[in-house]
C-alpha angles and dihedrals in degrees: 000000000000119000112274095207117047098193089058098075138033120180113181145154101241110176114319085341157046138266127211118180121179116180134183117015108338112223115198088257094055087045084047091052101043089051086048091057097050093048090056094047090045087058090045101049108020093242120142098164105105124188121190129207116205103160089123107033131115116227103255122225120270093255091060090058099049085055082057105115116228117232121263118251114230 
């Protein structure tokens, strides 16, 4: 599902990593989706360092991070 909210959610190559900002409350589908775009931009640039800002983000539920995928090991 795309993110509802655009300004919720940034994923971006900055430098030799990515960034990965969430802002506001995080939902399973907006942590899906986060976790989808850097693993696209992981496969496009080779990257697999990951920084995340959560400077504005709300502490989910415990049943959304249970939901929370676990990276894949290569």
């Amino acid at each position: 599902m795309p993110n509802e909210s655009p300004d919720q959610l940034w994923v971006e190559p900055v430098g030799g990593i990515i960034l990965a900002r969430i802002r506001g409350v995080a939902t399973a589908d907006l942590i899906q989706e986060c976790h989808q775009r850097i693993g696209v931009l992981q496969r496009d640039t080779g990257c697999q360092q990951v920084m995340y800002d959560a400077l504005e983000f709300e502490r989910p539920p415990i049943e959304i991070v249970l939901v929370t995928p676990k990276k894949k090991e290569s």
